[in-house]
N, C-alpha and C positions, 0 to 999 in steps of 0.2 A: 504494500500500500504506500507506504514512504518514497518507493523507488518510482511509482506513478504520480508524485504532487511534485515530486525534483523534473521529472519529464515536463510535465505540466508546467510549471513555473517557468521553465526553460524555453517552452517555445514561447508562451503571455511574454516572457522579457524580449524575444528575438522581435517579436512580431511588433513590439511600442519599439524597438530602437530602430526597426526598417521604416514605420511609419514616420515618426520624429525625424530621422534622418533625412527623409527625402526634401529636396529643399529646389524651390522654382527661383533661385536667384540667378542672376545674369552672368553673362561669361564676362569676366574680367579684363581686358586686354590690357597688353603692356607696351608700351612705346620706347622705341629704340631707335639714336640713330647714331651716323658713322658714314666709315665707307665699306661701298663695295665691293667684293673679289672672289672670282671664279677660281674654282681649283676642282679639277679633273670631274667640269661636268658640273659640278655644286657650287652653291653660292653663299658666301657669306657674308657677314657685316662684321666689322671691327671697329667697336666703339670707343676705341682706344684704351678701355679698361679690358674689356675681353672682348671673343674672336665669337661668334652663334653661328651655327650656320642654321640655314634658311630652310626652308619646308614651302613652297612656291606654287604657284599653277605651271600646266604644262606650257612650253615655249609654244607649243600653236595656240595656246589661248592667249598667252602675254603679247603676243607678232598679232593676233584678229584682234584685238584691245589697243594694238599701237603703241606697248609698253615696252618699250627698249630698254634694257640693263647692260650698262658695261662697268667691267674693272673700275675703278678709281673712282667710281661716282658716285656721289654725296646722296646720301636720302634718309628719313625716316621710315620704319617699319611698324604697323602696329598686329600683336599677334598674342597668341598662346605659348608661353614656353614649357613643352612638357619632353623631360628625359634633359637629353643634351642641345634640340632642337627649339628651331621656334616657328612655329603653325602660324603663318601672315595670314593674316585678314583684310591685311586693305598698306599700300605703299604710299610712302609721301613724296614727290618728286617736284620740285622747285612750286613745293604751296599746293599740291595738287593733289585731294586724296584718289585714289585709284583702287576702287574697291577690288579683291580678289572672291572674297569668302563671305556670306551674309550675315547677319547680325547672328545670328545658330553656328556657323562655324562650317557650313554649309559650302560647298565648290560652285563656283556660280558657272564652270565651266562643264558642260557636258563631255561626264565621265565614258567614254569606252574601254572598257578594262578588255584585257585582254587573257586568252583562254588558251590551254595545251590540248592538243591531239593526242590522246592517249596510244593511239594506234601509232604514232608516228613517233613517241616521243623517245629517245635512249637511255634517258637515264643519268647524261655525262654531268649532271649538277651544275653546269656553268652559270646558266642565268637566276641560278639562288643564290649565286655570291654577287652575281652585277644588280639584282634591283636591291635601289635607292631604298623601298619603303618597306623590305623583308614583306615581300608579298608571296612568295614563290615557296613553297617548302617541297619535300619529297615524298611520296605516298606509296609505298609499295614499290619504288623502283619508279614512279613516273613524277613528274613536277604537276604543282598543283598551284595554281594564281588566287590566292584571296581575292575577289572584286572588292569587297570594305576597302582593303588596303592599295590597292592597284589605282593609279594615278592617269594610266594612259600614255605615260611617256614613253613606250616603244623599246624601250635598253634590252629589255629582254630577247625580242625579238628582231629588230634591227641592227643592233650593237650599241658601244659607246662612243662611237668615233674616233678611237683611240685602240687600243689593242681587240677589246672583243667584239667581234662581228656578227654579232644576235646568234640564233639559235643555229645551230651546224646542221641541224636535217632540217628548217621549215617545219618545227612542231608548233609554234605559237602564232598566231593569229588573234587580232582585234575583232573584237564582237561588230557587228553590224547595225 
């Protein structure tokens, strides 16, 4: 009888601290600014006290928006910093906010994540070391693309411009 009022109790406390918990407050963003600079593909801001790098929309949505980024250039970022990154929400570029992300944290760019052909796929793990946002894990011998996490930026499948040349057999493919 004792051991069913300790049950008892246990879930009545789970269940007031998942309710009380829950909380409708607003995303906080933090404002950063600095300069610019790409490195192998990535972008970062160096605010003179430290170096963040950036969490961005895809370059086809920043090029259809008309938002050029280069090296050395001065701007604000406002975003979420979670982990070692920071999640932009919106750029500041000579006075100019530039939204990316919605007021939810939301991509204002239409995501196509992209998917593996299982049939096709070998196995060699390359494009779960190349994506940027650990979208890619391994299931059984085949690669597998989280959509949540998948960004659309192609790395997996086209390469990095740089050493790795996307997928060796043409296993991945952007959704339609």
């Amino acid at each position: 009888m004792k051991k069913r009022w300790i049950i008892v109790v246990a879930v009545l406390l789970t269940i007031t601290f998942n309710v009380f918990s829950e909380s409708n407050e607003k995303i906080e963003l933090t404002s950063y600014s600095g300069i610019l600079k790409q490195i192998a593909g990535n972008w970062f801001l160096n605010t003179g006290e430290d170096i963040i790098e950036l969490s961005l929309a895809p370059d086809a949505f920043l090029k259809e928006n008309k938002i050029e980024l280069t090296s050395k250039m001065e701007l604000s970022v406002n975003g979420i910093l979670q982990e070692d990154k920071l999640i932009v929400h919106s750029l500041v570029i000579e006075e100019i906010e530039l939204p990316i992300r919605d007021a939810a944290g939301e991509a204002l760019w239409k995501n196509k994540p992209y998917y593996v052909n299982p049939d096709k796929c070998i196995g060699c793990r390359l494009c779960v070391s190349k994506c940027p946002n650990g979208a890619i894990t391994m299931v059984k011998g085949v690669a597998v693309i989280d959509t949540d996490k998948c960004d659309g930026c192609g790395i997996c499948a086209d390469g990095d411009g740089e050493k790795y040349q996307g997928c060796p057999v043409n296993a991945i493919k952007q959704t339609e």
